[in-house]
PAFI-627641 format. One record per residue (C-alpha): residue number from 0; x, y, z. Coordinates in pm, 1 decimal. Example, Ala and Ser with C-alpha at 12.3 -4.5 7.8 and 13.67 -1.06 7.14 Angstrom:
2
0;1230.0;-450.0;780.0
1;1367.0;-106.0;714.0
***
This chain:
463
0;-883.6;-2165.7;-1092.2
1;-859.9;-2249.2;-666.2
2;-935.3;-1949.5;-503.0
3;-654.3;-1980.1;-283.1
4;-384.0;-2002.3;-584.6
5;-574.4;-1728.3;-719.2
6;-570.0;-1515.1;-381.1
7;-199.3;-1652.5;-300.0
8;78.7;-1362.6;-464.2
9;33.0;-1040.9;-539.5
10;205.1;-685.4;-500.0
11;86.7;-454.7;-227.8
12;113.0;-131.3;-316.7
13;57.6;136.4;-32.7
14;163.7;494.3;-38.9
15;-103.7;576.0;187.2
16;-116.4;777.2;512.1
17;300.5;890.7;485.3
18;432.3;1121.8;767.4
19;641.1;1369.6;719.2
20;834.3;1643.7;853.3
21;679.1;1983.0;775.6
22;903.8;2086.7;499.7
23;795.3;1744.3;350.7
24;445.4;1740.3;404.6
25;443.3;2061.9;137.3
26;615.7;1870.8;-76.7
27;396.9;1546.6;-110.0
28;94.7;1781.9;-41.8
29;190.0;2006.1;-362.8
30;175.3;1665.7;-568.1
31;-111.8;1543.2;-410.4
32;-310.7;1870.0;-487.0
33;-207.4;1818.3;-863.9
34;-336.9;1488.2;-903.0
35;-632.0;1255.4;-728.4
36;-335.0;1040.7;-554.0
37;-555.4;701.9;-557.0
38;-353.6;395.9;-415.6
39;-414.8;75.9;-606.6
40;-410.4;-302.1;-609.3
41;-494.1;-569.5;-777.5
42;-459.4;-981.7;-761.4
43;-282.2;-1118.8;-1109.1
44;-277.5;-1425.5;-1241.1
45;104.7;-1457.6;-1225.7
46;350.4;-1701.9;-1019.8
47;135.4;-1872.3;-765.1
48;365.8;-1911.4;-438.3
49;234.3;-2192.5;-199.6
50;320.8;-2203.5;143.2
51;625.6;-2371.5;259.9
52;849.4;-2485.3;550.0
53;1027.3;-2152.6;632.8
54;1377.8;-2175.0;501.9
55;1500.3;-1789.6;443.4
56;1706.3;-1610.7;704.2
57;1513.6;-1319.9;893.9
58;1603.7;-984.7;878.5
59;1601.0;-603.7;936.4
60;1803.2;-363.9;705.4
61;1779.5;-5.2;657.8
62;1844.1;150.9;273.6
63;2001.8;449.0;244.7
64;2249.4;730.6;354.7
65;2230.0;1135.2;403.0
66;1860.2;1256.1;294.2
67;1572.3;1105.2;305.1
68;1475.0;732.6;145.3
69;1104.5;552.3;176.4
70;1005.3;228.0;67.6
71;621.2;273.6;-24.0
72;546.7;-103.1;-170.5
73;717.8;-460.4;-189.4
74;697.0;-789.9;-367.9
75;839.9;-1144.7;-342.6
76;1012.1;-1202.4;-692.3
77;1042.1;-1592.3;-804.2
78;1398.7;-1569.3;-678.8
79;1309.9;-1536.4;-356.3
80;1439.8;-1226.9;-335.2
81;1212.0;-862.6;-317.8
82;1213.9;-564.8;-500.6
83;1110.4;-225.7;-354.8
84;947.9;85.7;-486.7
85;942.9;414.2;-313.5
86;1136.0;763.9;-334.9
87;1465.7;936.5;-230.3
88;1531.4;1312.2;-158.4
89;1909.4;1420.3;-142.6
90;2007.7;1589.4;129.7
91;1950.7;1955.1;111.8
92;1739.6;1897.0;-188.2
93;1383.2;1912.0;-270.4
94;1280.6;1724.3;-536.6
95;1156.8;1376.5;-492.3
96;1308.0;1080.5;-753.0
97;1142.9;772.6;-787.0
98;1329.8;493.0;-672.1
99;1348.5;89.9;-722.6
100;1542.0;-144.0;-555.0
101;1611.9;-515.8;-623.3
102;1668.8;-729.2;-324.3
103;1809.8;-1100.0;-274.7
104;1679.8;-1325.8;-59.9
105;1930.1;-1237.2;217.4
106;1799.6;-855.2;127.3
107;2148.9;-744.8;-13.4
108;2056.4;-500.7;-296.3
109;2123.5;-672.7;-625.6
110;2036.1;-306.0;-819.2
111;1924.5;3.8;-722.0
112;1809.1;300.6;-975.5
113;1628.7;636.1;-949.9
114;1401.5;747.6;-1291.1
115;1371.2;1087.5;-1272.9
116;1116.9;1344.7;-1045.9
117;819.4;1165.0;-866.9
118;794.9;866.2;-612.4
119;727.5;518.0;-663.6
120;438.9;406.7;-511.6
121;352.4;77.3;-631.9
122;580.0;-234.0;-806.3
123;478.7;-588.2;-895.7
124;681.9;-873.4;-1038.0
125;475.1;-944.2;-1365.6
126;469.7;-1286.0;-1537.6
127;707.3;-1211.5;-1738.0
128;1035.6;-1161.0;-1516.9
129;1001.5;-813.3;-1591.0
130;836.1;-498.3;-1330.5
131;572.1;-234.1;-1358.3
132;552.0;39.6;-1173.2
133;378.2;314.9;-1115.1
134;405.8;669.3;-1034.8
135;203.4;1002.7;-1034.0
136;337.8;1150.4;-1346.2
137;366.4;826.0;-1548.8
138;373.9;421.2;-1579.4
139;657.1;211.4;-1642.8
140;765.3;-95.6;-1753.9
141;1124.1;-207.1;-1665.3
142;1332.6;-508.6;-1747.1
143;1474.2;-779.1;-1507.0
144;1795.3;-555.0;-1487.9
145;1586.6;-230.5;-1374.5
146;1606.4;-99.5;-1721.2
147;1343.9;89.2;-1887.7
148;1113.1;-78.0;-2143.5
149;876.7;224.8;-2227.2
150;712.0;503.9;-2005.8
151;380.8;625.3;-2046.4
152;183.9;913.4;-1925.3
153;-227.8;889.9;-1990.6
154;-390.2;1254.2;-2038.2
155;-127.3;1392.3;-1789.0
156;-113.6;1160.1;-1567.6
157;57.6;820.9;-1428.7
158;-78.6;638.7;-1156.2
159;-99.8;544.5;-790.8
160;-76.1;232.2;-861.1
161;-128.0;-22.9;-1169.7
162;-58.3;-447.7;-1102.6
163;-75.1;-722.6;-1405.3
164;-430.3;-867.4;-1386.0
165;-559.2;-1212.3;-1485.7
166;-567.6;-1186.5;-1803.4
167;-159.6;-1028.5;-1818.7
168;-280.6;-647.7;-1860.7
169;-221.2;-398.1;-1647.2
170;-522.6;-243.6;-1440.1
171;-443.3;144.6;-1337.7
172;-547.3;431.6;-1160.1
173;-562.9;807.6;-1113.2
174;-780.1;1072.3;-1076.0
175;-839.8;1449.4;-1048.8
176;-1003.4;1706.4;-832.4
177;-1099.6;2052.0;-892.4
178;-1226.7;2269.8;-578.0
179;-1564.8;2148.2;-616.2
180;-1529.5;1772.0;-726.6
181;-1340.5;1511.8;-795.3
182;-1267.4;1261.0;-1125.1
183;-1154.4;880.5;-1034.3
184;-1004.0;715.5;-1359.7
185;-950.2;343.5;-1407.0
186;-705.6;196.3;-1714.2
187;-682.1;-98.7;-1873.2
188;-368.9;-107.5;-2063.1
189;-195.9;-377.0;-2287.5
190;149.6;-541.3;-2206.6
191;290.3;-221.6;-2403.8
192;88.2;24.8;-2219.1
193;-128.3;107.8;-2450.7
194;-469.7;205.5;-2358.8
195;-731.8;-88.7;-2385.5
196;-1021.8;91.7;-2223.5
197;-1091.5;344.7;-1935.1
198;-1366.3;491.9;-1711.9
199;-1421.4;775.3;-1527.7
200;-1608.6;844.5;-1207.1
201;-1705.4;1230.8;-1161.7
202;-1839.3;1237.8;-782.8
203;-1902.0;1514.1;-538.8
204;-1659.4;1679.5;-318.1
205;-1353.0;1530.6;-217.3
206;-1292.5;1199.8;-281.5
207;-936.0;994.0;-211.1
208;-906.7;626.3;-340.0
209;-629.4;406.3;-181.3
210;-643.1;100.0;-316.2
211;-744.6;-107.7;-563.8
212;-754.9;-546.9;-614.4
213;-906.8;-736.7;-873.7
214;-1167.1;-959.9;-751.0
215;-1205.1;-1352.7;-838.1
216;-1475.8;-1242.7;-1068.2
217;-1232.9;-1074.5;-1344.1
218;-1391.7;-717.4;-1131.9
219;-1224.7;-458.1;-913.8
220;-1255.9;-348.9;-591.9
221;-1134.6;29.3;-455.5
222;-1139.6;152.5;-142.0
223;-1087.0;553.5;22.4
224;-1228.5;822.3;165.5
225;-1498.1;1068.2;102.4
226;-1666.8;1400.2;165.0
227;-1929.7;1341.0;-27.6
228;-2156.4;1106.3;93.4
229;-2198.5;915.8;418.3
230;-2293.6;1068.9;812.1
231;-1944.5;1231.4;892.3
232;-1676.5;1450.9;780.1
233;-1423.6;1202.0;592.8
234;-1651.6;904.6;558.8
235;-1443.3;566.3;430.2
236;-1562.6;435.4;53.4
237;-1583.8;130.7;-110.0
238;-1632.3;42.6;-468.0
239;-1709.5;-253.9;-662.6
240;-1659.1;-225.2;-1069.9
241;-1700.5;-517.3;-1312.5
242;-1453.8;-647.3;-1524.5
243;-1521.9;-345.9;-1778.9
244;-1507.0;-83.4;-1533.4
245;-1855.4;-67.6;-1456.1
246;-1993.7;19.1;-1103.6
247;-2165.9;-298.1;-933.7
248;-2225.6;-96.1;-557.8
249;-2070.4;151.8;-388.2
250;-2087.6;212.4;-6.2
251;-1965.9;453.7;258.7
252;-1924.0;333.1;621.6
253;-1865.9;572.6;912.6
254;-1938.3;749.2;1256.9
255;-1972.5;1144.2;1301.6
256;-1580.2;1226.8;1285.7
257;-1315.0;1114.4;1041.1
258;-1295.1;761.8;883.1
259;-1065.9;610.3;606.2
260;-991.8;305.5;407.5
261;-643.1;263.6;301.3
262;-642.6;-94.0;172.1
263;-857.5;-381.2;33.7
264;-797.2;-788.0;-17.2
265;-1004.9;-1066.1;-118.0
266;-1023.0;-1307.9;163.4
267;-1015.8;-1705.6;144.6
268;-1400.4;-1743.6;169.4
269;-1480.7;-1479.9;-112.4
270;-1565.6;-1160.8;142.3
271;-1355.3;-879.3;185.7
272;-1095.2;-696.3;446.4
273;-1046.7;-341.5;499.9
274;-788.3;-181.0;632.6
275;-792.5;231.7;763.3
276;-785.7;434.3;1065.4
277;-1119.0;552.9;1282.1
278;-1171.1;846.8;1512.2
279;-1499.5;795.0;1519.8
280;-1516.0;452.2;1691.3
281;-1130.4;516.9;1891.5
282;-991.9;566.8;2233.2
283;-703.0;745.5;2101.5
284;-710.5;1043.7;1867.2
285;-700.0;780.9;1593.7
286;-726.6;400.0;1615.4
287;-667.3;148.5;1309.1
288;-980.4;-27.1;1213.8
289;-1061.3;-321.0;1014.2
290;-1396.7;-424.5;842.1
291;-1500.5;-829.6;697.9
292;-1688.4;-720.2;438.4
293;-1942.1;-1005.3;238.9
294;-1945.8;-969.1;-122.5
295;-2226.3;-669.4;-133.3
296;-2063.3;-477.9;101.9
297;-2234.1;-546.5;395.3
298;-2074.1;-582.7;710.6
299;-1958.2;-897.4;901.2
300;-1742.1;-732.6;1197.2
301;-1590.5;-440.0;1207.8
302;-1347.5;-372.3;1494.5
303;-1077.9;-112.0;1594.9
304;-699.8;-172.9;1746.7
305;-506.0;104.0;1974.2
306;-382.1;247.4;2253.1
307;-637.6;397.2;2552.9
308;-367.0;707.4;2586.7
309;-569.0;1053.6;2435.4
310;-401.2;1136.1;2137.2
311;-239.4;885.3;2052.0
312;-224.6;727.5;1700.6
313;-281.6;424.9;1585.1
314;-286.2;326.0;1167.4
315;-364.9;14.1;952.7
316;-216.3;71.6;570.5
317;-176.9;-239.2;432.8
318;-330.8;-575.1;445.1
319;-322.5;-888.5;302.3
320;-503.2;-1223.9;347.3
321;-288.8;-1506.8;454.0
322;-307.5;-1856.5;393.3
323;-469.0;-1979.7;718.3
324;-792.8;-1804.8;633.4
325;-685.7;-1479.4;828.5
326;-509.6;-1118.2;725.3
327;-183.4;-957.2;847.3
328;-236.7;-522.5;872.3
329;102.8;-290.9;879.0
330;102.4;76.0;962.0
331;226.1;237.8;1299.2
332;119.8;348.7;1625.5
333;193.3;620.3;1832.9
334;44.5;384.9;2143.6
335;321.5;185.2;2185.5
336;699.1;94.4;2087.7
337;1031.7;262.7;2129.7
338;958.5;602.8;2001.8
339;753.9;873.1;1837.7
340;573.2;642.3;1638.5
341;721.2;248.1;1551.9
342;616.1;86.3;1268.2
343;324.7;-175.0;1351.5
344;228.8;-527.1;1221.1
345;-55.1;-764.1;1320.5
346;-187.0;-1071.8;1230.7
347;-560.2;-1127.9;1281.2
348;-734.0;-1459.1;1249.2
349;-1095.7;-1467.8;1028.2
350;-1264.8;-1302.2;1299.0
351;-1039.3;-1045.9;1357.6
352;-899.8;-1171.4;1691.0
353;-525.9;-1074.3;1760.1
354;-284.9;-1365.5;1678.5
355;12.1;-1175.4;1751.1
356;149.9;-809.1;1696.7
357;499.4;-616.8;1711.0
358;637.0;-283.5;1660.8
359;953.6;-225.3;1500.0
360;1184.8;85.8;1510.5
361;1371.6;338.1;1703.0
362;1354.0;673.0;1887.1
363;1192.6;835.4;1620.6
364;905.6;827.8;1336.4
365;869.3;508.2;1219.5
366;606.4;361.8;956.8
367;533.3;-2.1;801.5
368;440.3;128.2;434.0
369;316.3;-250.3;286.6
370;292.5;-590.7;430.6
371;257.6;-906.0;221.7
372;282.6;-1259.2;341.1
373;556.4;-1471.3;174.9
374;564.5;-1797.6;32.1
375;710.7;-2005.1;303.2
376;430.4;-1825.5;576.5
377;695.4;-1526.0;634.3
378;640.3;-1200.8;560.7
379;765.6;-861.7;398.0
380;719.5;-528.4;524.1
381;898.6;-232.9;404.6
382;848.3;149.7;508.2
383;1126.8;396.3;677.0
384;1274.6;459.7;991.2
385;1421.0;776.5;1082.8
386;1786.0;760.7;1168.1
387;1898.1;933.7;1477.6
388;1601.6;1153.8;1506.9
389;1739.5;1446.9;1731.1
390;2068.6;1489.7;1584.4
391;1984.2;1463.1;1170.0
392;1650.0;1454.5;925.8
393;1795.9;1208.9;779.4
394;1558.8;846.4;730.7
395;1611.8;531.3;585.9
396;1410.7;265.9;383.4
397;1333.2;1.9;659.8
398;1267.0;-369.0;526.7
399;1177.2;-653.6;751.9
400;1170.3;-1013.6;653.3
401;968.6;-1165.6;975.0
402;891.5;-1480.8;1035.3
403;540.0;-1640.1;1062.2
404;483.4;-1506.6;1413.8
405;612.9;-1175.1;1302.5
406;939.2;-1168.9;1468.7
407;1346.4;-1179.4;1440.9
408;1479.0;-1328.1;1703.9
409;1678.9;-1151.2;1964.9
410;1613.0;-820.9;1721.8
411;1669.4;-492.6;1937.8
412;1406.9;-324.6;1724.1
413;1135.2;-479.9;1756.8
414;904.4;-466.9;2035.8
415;523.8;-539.7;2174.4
416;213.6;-364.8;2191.0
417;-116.4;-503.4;2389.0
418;-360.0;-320.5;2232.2
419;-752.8;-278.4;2328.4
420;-990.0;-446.7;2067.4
421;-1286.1;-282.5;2055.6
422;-1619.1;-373.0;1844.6
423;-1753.1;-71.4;1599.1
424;-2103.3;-44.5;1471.1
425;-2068.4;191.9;1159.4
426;-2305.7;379.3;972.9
427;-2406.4;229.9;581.0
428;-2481.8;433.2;318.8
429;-2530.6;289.8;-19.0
430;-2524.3;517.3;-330.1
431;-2537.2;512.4;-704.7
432;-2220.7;599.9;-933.2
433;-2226.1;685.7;-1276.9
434;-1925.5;587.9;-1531.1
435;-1821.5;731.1;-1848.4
436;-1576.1;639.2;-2116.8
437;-1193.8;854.7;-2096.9
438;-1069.7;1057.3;-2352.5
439;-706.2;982.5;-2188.5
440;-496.5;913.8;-2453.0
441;-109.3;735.3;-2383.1
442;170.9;980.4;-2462.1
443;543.2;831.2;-2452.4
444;730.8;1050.1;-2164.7
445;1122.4;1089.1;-2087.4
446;1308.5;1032.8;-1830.8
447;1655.6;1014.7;-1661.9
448;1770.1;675.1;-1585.4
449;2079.1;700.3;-1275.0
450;2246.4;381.7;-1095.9
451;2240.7;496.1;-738.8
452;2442.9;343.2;-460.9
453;2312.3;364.0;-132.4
454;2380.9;52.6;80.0
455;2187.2;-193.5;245.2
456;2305.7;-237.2;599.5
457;2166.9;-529.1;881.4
458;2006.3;-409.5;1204.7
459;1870.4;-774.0;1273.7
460;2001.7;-1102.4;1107.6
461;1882.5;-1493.0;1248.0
462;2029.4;-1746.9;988.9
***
């Protein structure tokens, strides 16, 4: 198989670095303390989408009403429409309920459905027609009509994230921390969800993994965050794992202060991109930072994007390679835009020069959750905006379908940033990882299926 048609389509998943309002942050931080939340992604062997003229309208909408509504991942379906994954809290309430949304290509919601406690925070179109998803508490398969085909929980636990691999299984993963250590588990599950095999990492101190892709090898590749090894506090991780779960290498890379990785993808010419956030290597009080990794790990370039301004933020979440031999980021910056925070997009070129960048929201917090480039060179973003910021709590699932220079024309929420490119020189460690067979065994869960009907309204529209 071409590497590119291999590289071409696939889900991005990214829960990643959410904000939140205080009363949320306990909320997502009570989950997250239950469970390892590891964010991941892999490459499937499903409905290779070339590049072609660009043909779709562009547009902004917001999703949803009173409360609060996030879009954590999208994906092109082979209608050229989308669906979303993410999670919805009523207003007043406090439980989270994980959401998915079916889009067409015009981004009018075809269905919408909630499934009970949790958030969504990964969906792929599998080869099938049909969707899986994952959550925290469980994995689930759904039909082309949202509907649910079975729902599994694996010793306790769902997922971050689980995608349809080459073969047309699903890869997963999870994980577990006590106060002293940590537990990363990888499944390999059947088109029923049924386990095929699984491995788990034990590792020192606190350990966070983002995201996941299979490789063009039939491996995986994870990337996070660790205490445990490397020169700083939070140093960020990478992992490479054969196509049975077993480690390859394993590497930390890092300055004397705080550094993550939030996502991964295979690039055209077989090396790697990285996507996280610095304070190390920043001007600001964080800058997003990207590393061209070759296929051991080692660095090509590393470089960081922000703002000069103390304090400020600025975040990389999600990447994904694009056809010209570059990678498009998404995340947000406090550095520049309209308010608080917008969300943020740029597209690099192989060397990680800027090719263009915009911010996109309002007066208040605003995040880019997932970016994936579509099959006529568009993109996809989806995250939230937060609708009228000083007067209500209330935010919105914000989905953008951009054009290949990243814009909507004559769109009065998007805007510019010029940001300061600066070149890092990060510290390697490479260590050893042990793996060891789960004892996870699949359990069939319940939940509560509900037709919800929040609308889908256009902030930005070009024919």
């Amino acid at each position: 198989m071409e590497r590119q048609t291999y590289l071409r389509h696939r889900a991005k998943h990214t829960w990643n670095h959410l904000l939140f309002s205080p009363d949320e942050k306990r909320l997502i931080v009570g989950i997250t303390l239950i469970i390892l939340t590891t964010t991941l992604v892999i490459p499937p062997e499903v409905k290779s989408v070339s590049p072609q003229p660009l043909s779709a309208s562009l547009w902004a909408r917001t999703l949803g009403r009173t409360g609060i509504y996030y879009a954590v991942s999208a994906d092109q379906t082979t209608d050229g429409g989308f669906v979303l994954a993410g999670y919805t809290i009523p207003l007043g309430g406090t439980e989270l309920s994980v959401w998915v949304v079916k889009l067409n290509p015009a981004g009018q919601i075809t269905w919408q459905k909630t499934y009970g406690e949790g958030f969504g925070s990964s969906v792929q179109q599998t080869s099938d027609g049909e969707y899986i998803v994952a959550a925290p508490e469980r994995i689930m398969k759904l039909d082309s009509n949202g509907n649910v085909i079975w729902n599994r929980a694996y010793g306790g636990f769902g997922a971050i994230s689980v995608e349809e691999t080459m073969k047309g299984a699903y890869i997963a993963a999870t994980g577990m921390c006590t106060f002293s250590s940590c537990t990363l588990r990888l499944l390999m599950l059947d088109t029923n969800g049924s386990l095929i095999w699984g491995r788990d990492y034990p590792v020192a101190g606190f350990w966070h993994a983002w995201s996941v892709r299979q490789t063009s090898d039939g491996g995986f590749i994870l990337v996070g965050q660790t205490t445990g090894f490397g020169g700083g506090n939070i140093d960020a991780w990478v992992f490479k794992v054969d196509s049975a779960g077993n480690p390859v290498w394993q590497k930390t890379y890092g300055g004397g202060g705080n550094d993550l990785a939030f996502a991964v993808d295979e690039t055209l010419d077989g090396d790697f991109i990285v996507a996280g956030q610095t304070n190390s290597f920043s001007g600001g009080f964080t800058d997003a930072w990207v590393l061209k990794l070759d296929g051991l790990g080692n660095i090509i370039w590393g470089k960081t994007y922000g703002g000069r301004t103390p304090g400020a933020f600025s975040v990389t979440l999600s990447v994904d390679h694009t056809t010209d031999g570059g990678s498009v980021v998404a995340g947000y910056t406090s550095g520049f835009g309209a308010g608080f925070n917008d969300a943020w997009v740029l597209k690099l070129d192989r060397l990680g020069n800027i090719v263009w960048q915009h911010t996109y929201g309002g007066s208040g917090y605003d995040l880019a959750n997932s970016v994936e480039q579509t099959g006529d060179g568009g993109f996809i973003v989806a995250g939230y905006i937060q609708v009228e910021p000083v007067a209500s709590q209330n935010t919105n699932a914000l989905v953008l379908r951009l054009g290949p220079d990243g814009s909507i024309p004559h769109c009065h929420i998007e805007g510019s940033s010029e940001v300061t490119v600066n070149t890092t020189d990060a510290t390697v460690t490479t260590f050893s990882q042990i793996a060891s067979n789960t004892t996870a065994s699949a359990t069939t869960t319940t939940t509560t299926l509900t037709t919800t009907a929040v609308g889908s309204r256009i902030q930005c529209f070009q024919p």
